[in-house]
N, C-alpha and C positions, 0 to 999 in steps of 0.2 A: 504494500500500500504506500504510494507517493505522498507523501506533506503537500508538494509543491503541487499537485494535479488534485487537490483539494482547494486550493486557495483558486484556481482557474476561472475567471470569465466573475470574479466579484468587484464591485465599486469598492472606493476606499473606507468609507463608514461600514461596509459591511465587513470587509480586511481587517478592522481595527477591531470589531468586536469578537470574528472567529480567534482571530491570533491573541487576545488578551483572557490567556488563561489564569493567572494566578492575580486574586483578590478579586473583591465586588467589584460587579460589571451590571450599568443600567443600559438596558437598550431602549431606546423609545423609537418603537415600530410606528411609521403612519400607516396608513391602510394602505394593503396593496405591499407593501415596499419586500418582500419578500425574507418576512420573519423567521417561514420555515426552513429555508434555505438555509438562514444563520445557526439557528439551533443545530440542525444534523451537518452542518459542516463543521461545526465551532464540536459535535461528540466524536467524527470521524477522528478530525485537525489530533486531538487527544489521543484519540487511540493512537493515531502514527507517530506520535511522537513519546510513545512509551508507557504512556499510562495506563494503568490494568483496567479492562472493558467494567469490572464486574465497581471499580469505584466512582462510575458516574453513573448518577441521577437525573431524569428530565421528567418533569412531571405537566399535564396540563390539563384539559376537562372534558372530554372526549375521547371514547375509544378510536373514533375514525382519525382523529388528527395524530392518537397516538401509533395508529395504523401507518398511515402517510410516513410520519417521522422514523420508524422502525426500517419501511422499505426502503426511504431514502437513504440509511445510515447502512444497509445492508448491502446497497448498490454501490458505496462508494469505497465498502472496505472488503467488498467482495465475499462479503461470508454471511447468510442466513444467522439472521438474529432469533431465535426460536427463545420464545416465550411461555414460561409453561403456568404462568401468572401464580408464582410463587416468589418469593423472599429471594431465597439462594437459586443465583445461574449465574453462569459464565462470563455472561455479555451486559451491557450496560441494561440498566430498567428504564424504558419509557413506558409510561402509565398514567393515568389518571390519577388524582387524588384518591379519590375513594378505590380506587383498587392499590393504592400504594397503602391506603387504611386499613383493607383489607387484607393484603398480604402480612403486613406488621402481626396483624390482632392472630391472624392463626400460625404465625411462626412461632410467635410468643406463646400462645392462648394456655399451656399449660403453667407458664410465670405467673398469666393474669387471671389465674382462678376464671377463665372462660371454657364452655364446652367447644371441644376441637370443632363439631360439626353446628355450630350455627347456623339459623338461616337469615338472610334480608328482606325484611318484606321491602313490598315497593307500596305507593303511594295509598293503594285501596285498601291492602290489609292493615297499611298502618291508621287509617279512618276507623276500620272495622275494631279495631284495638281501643282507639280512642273513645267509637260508642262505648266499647263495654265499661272502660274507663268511666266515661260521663253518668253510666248507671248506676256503678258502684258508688258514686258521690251523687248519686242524687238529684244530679243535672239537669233543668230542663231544657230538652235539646230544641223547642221552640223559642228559647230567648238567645242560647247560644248552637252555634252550628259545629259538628266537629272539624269542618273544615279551617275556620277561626279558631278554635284552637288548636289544631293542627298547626297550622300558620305561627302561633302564639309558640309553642314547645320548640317546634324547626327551631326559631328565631333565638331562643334562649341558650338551645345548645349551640349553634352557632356562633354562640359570646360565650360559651365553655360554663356555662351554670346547670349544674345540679338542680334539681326539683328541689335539695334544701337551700341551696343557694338563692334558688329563684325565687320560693317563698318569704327568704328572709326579703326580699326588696319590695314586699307588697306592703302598703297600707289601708287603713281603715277607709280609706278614699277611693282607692283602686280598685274597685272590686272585680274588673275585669285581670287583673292578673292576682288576687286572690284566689279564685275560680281555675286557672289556668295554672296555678300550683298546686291544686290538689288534685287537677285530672295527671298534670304531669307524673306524680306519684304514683299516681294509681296507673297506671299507663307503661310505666316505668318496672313495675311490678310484676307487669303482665308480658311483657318482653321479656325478659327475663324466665316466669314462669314457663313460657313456651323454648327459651331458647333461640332468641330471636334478637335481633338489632336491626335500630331502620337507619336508613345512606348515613342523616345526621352522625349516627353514634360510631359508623366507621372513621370518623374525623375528630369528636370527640374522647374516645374512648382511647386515640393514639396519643392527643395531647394531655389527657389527665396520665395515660401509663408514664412518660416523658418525666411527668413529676415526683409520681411516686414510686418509680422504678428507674433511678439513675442506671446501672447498671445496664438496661437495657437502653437508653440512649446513649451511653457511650458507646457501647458494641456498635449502635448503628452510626455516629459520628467518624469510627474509626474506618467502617464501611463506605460511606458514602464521601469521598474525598470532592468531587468535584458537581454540581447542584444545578442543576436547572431548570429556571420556574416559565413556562408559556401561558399567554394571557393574564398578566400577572395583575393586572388593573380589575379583574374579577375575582381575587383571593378573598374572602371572608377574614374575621379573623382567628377561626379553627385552623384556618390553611397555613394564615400566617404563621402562626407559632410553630406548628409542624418543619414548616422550611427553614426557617431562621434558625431552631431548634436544632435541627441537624445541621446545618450550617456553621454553626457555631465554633468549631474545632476549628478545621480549615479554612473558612470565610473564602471557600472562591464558591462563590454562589454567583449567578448569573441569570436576571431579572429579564422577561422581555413583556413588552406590552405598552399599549397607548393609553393615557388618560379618557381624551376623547371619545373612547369605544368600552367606557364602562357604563353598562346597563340593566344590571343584575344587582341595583342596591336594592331592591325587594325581597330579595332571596340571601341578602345578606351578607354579599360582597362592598366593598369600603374601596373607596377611590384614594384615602388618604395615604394605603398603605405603593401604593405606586408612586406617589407626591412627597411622601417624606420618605422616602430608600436615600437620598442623599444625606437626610439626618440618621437614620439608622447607622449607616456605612459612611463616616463623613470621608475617608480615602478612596470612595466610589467612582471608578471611572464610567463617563456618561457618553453614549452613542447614538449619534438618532440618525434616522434611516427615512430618508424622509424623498426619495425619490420612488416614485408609485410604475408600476407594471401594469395595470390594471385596466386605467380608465382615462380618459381623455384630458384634456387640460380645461377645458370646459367645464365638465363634471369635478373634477377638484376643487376650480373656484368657486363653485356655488357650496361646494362642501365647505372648505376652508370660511368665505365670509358668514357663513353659518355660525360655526362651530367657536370662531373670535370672539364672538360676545358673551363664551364661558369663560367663569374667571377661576376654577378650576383645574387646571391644565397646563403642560407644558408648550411652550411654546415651539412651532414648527413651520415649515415651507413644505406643503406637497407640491412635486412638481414630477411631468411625465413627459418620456420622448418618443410619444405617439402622438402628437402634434394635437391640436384646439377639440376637434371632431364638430360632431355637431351641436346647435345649440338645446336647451331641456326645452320640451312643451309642455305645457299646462292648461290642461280640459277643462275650461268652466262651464257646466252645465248645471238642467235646470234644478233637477231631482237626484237622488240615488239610482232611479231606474235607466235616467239618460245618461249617468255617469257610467254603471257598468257596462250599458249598449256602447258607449262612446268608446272605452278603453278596450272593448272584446275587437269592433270594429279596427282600432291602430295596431294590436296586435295583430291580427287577422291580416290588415294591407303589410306590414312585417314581413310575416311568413311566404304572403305571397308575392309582393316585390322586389322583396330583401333577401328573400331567399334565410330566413331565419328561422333554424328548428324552435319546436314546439318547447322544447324542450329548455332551449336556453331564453327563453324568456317567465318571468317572475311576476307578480303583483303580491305588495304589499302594503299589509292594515296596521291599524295598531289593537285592535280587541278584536279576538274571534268573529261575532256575530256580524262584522261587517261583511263578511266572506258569499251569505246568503243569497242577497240578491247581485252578488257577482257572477257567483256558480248558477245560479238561474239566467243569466247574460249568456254564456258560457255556451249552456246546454241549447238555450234554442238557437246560437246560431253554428250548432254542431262544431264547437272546437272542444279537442282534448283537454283535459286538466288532469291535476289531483293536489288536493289537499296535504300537506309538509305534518302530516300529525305524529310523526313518527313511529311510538313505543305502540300505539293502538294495534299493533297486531300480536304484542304481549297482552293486551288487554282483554284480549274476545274470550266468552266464555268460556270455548274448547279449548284454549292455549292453556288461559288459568284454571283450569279443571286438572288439565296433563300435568301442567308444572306444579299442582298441589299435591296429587300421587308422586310425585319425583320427590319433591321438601319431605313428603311423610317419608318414604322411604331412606331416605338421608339423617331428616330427622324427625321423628315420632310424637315428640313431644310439642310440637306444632302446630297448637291447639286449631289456630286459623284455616289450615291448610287440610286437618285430619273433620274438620267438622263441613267443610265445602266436602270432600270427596267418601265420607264414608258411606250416604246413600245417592251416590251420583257413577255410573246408573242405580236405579231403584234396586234395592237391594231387601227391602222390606224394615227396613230402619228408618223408621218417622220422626216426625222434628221430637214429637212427644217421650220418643224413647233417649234420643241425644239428651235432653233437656234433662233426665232420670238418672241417666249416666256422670252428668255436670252433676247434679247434686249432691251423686253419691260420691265422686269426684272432690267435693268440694269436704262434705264430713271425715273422708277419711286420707285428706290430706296428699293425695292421688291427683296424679297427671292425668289426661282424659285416657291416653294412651294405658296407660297403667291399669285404669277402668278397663277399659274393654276387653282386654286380656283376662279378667277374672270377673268377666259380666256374668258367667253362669251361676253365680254366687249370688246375685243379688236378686235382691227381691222386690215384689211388685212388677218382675220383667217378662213378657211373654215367652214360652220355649222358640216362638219361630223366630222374634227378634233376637233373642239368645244364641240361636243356629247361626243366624245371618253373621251378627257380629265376630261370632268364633271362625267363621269362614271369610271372613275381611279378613281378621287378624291373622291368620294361618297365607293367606296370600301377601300381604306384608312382612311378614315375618320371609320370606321363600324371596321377595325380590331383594329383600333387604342383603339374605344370605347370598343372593349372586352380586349382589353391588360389591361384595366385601371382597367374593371369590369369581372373576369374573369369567374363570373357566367355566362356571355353574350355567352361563346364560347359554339356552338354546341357540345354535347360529343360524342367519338369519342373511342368506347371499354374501355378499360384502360387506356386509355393515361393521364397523370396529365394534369396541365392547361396550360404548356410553349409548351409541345408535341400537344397537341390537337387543342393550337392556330396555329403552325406553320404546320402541318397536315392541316390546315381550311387556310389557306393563299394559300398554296402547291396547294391545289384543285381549289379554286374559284378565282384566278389568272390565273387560265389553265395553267399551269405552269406543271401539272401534267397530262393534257393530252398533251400536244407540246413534253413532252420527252418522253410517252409514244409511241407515234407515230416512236420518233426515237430511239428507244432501243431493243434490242434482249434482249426479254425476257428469256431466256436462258441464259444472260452472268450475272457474278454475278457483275461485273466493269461497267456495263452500267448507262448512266447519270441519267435513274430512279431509277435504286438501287442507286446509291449514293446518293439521295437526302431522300431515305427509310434510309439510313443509317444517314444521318444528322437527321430526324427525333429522331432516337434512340436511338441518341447521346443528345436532350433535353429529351428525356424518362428517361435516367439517371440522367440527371441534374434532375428534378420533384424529379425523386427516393430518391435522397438525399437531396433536398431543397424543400417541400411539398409545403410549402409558397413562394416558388423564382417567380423570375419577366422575362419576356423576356427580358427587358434591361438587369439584371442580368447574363441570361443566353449568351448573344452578350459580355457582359465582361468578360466572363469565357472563349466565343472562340476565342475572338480577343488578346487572350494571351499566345497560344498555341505554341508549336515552337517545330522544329526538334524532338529533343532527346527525347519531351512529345508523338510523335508518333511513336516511334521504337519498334517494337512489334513482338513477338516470329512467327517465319516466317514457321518454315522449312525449312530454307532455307539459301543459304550461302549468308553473307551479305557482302555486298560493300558498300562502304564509306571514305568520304575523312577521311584526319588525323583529322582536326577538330572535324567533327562530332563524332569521337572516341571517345571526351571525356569522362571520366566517366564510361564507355562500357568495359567488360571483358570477353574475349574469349578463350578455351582453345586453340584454333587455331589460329594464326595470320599471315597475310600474308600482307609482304609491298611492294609492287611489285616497280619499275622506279628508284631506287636507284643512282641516277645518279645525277653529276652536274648541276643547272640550274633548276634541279628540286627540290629537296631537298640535299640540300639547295636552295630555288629560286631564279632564275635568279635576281630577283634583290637588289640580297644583293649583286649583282657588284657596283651598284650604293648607293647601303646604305649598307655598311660595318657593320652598327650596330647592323644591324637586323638579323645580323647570329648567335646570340645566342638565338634569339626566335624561327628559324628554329630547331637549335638543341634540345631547348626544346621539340619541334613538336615530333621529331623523337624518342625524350624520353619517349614521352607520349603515342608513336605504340607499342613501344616496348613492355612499360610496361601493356598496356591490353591483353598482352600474357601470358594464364596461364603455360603453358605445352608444348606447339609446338612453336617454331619462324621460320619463314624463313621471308628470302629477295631476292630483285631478281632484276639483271638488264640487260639490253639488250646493246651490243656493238654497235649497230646502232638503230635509233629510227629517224620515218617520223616526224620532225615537220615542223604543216603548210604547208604540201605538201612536203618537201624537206628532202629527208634521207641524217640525218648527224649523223657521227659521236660522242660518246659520251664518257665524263670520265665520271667513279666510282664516287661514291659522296664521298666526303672528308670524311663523318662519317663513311662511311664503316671501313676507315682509322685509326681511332679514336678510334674502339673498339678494346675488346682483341682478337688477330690473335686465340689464342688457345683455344677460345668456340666459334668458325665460323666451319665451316666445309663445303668446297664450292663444289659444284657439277656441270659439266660443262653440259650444256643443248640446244638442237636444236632441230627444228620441229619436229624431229621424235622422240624425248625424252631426256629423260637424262642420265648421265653418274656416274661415281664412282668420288672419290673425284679427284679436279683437281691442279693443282700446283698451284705453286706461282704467274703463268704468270697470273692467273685471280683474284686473291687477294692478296696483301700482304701488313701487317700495320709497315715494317719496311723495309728500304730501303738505298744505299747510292744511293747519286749525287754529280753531276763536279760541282756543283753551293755552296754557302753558305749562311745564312742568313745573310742582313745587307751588303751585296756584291753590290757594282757598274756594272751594265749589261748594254748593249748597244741593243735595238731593231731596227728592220732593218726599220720600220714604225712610233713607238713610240718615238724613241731615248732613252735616257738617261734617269734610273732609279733604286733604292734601290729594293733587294728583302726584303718582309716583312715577307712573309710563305715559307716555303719547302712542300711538300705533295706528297707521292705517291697513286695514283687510275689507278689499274690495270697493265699495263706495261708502263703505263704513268707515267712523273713525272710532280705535277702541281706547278708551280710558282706565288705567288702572290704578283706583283711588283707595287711601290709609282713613277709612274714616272712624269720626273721634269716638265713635260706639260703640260699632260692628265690625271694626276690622277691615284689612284690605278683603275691596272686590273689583270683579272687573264688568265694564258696564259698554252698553255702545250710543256712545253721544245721540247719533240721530235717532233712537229710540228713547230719550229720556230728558225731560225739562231741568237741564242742569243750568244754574248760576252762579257767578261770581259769589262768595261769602262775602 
């Protein structure tokens, strides 16, 4: 392996970042600038130059990126990086967070008083957790929803608190996270009880081990010599400490990511920890990358004058050497309905003059439910789509049916997973008798599983549901023995041993004839091809892990997410802004551009969070390679009720002279249109910092000026109610 044919065909900031290996190193990637590049050439650069594979770390937040960066680093050092998504290999670890959380927890798990065979629920059993949670206290789940506190727990362990921690910070005022500390508990109990941990606690439960178990972070500081964090402006602060934590011995850690393109503070990532790395590391050498691959020079200047009036952020120049392109359009129409026909129509003349797959063009929202009357634009004028929902094909019944036989069989004691599939198919075991089972369950101190193994003992239980259950348990107990011994599993053509076990569950479960019976053999989406497809999804897994495990393989799915499922369609994709990220299109289309939406509505009530919005809308932008439009509707039904709507303030924001608006309604659209439908400069009768008088509000400071559309919008501090925002030509405002 060459040094020198690693360093080949890089800019000088990208040079300076690969070749500075020893101490903190910030990279500030603009979009586009080709961050992944730097990362696997900066672990390659390493390995050629002497350093052991197995002492570099690269961590980031997605399995598909951490895909990418594995091939990349594979192809340049000529050797298969095999992954057997464990602790101890050969070769460097790129992984995600939570699978670097998860490898720790079960390399350790006998240090950390855990059971070796844990399982992760994912989002729904952790719901279903939390109802039982809210019962056990009491709860009434009409004043509070589990998904709020759901939301409420995430968020707490993500700041590393304890259910006693979290309750000591509640007061007699709070009641909503009084309430939120004792489901926590209870919740926390029952995870446990079952042998179970959700995403959160694979991050958690590393950084409390960190504390109370020195010895094991020094083993792994001694390990982990050289540190690399991707998308670093989306770390939480669980993440943080984990990185830093190991870093801490050697300090050649090596940060990459944009301020700009953070937009996951709802889930608990912090922009600060990107913004102060130069206080953290004050010897940090700083790198920005600020030449784009991407996207036109057009499309960066509306990103770039966007994104300048966050005060947030480090400063930068995106700049690209694919010359100006063309300038963005902006569809103003009249409704929602004219909006989608207008946008399906410009993609549609796309394809067919431009010669643009289906495929590489995108529209994006910023909330789900706008997607509706898109996808009905869509369908009647027969273009291809599909919706970016990712994990939803872990969601379907059939899948979570299979992969709750798979959990039981792994682990037993999984209360969630053994109570979905113990009468599914019908087995002659009714809710009535489950419920009998929990009780008894519950007096004698007994796992569910523990129950059912000696149900023939109990009493008040019929002999046929007694039969039934002893013949569950007698076929779990038989899979379980081939899981352990995998000579034991019947073979099954080709199939390795993790496919041919779950192939042998699929069948003699009936599991494979009950969906048989309900499937149109003809459809290729029906609930038995999807479970043929989960099959061939551990065919893979085998293919590349000879020696893997069915628990192994449960760890590999239960970690799966969005972005890891987006896959070359045919077809034009839809997607919120979120799930954009990362994603590059040479089409892009944002359609609602509108106050309330983007920016959302409730940066009325949290003022602060409008520079994350606008990062949002920097981050649509900029997965635009060659085409941008935007598009917004002058009425729009929300909730039933058609109201009126302003332009969204960033329309405002960008430069007027690379927009070009075209006015548009149901029957099409038009040539370009005036001012009356866009314009980012404007006079008004009002001033900033001006005393006004509202006819409702009373007396208050304007704080913003802004014109959207022929409106002017006023954003006023008044002396009662607080900052709102209002729109002049709708309301008798006066001088105070």
């Amino acid at each position: 392996m060459d040094a020198a044919k690693i360093l080949e065909n890089l800019t000088e900031p990208q040079l300076q970042a690969v070749t500075h290996t020893e101490g903190p190193l910030l990279v500030i990637a603009g979009a586009g600038s080709g961050k992944t590049r730097v990362i696997t050439r900066r672990i390659a650069y390493l390995i050629a130059n002497g350093i052991v594979p197995a002492s570099v770390l690269a961590v980031t937040f997605t399995n598909k990126a951490a895909g990418e960066m594995k091939n990349r680093v594979s192809a340049m050092i000529d050797r298969p990086l095999r992954d057997f998504g464990k602790l101890d290999q050969p070769w460097p670890i790129i992984c995600t967070f939570h699978s670097l959380g998860l490898r720790i927890l079960k390399h350790y798990a006998g240090q950390l008083g855990l059971p070796a065979n844990f399982t992760i629920y994912d989002s729904d059993d952790q719901e279903k957790l939390i109802k039982q949670a809210m019962k056990e206290t009491e709860l009434a789940t009409d004043r509070y929803t589990p998904g709020t506190i759901h939301h409420a727990i995430s968020s707490a362990k993500n700041k590393l608190l304890t259910a006693e921690q979290y309750g000591k910070l509640t007061s007699a005022f709070d009641h909503m996270r009084q309430v939120t500390a004792q489901v926590y508990k209870h919740y926390q109990k029952l995870l446990e009880k079952n042998h179970a941990m959700d995403f959160d606690d694979l991050l958690m439960s590393v950084a409390h081990a960190f504390r109370s178990h020195p010895a094991i972070l020094h083993e792994l500081q001694d390990r982990f010599q050289y540190i690399l964090v991707d998308e670093y402006q989306d770390t939480n602060h669980a993440q943080y400490i984990i990185a830093h934590a190991l870093a801490q011995k050697h300090r050649n850690i090596c940060v990459v990511g944009d301020p700009d393109q953070s937009i996951y503070a709802w889930r608990g990532a912090d922009i600060k920890n990107i913004l102060d790395f130069e206080r953290d590391y004050t010897d940090a050498k700083v790198v920005k990358l600020e030449q784009n691959y991407r996207s036109t020079q057009n499309i960066l200047d509306i990103a770039s004058k966007l994104i300048v009036r966050n005060s947030q952020r480090k400063d930068k120049r995106l700049f690209t050497d694919q010359g100006p392109g063309e300038k963005a359009v902006l569809l103003a129409c009249d409704d929602e309905h004219a909006e989608a026909y207008a946008v399906a129509e410009v993609l549609k003349e796309m394809h067919e003059k431009q010669n643009v797959g289906w495929s590489q063009m995108a529209i994006f929202y910023r909330i789900n439910a706008l997607s509706r009357v898109m996808e009905d634009a869509l369908r009647r004028q027969k273009l291809p789509y599909r919706v970016a929902r990712g994990v939803a094909f872990y969601q379907r019944k059939e899948i979570k049916d299979v992969l709750a036989y798979l959990r039981v069989v792994v682990n037993p004691d999984d209360e969630i997973s053994l109570t979905r599939i113990i009468n599914t198919p019908a087995r002659g075991i009714s809710d009535s008798t489950v419920k009998l089972m929990q009780v008894w369950a519950l007096d004698k101190g007994w796992s569910l599983w523990q129950t059912a193994q000696y149900a023939a003992n109990m009493t008040n239980l019929q002999a046929r549901a007694a039969k039934s259950i002893a013949a569950f348990v007698q076929a779990v107990n038989v899979w379980r023995d081939m899981a352990a011994h995998p000579e034991k599993t019947p073979p099954r053509g080709n199939l390795g041993r993790v496919a041919a076990l779950v192939a042998e569950i699929v069948k003699k479960s009936e599991m494979e004839a009950m969906l048989a019976k309900a499937s149109d053999p003809e459809s290729d989406t029906s609930p038995l091809r999807n479970v043929e497809e989960l099959i061939s999804s551990a065919a893979e897994y085998d293919a590349e892990n000879p020696e893997g495990s069915l628990e192994e393989y449960l760890d590999r799915v239960s970690l799966v997410s969005d972005a890891d499922m987006l896959q070359e369609s045919g077809a034009i994709n839809l997607m919120t802004l979120h799930a954009a990220k990362g994603l590059e299109f040479p089409v892009v289309a944002m359609i609602a551009m509108e106050q309330d939406i983007l920016p959302h509505q409730r940066v009325k009530d949290h003022p602060d969070q409008l520079e994350e919005e606008r990062r949002l809308c920097f981050v649509g932008i900029t997965r635009a390679q060659k085409h941008l439009f935007f598009s917004t509707a002058r009425a729009r039904v929300v909730r039933g009720v058609r109201e009126r709507t302003i332009q969204s303030q960033f329309l405002a924001e960008m430069p007027r002279e690379l927009i070009t608006v075209r006015s548009a309604d149901s029957g099409g659209f038009g040539q370009e249109a005036g001012d009356d439908d866009y314009d980012g400069s404007f006079s008004c009768a009002f001033r900033p910092s001006q005393m006004v008088r509202h006819p409702m509000f009373g007396v208050g400071q304007i704080v913003e000026i802004s014109r959207v559309g022929q409106n002017t919008r006023l954003v006023i501090n008044f002396t009662r109610l607080g900052r709102k925002t209002i729109v002049a030509e709708y309301t008798k405002l006066v001088p105070a």
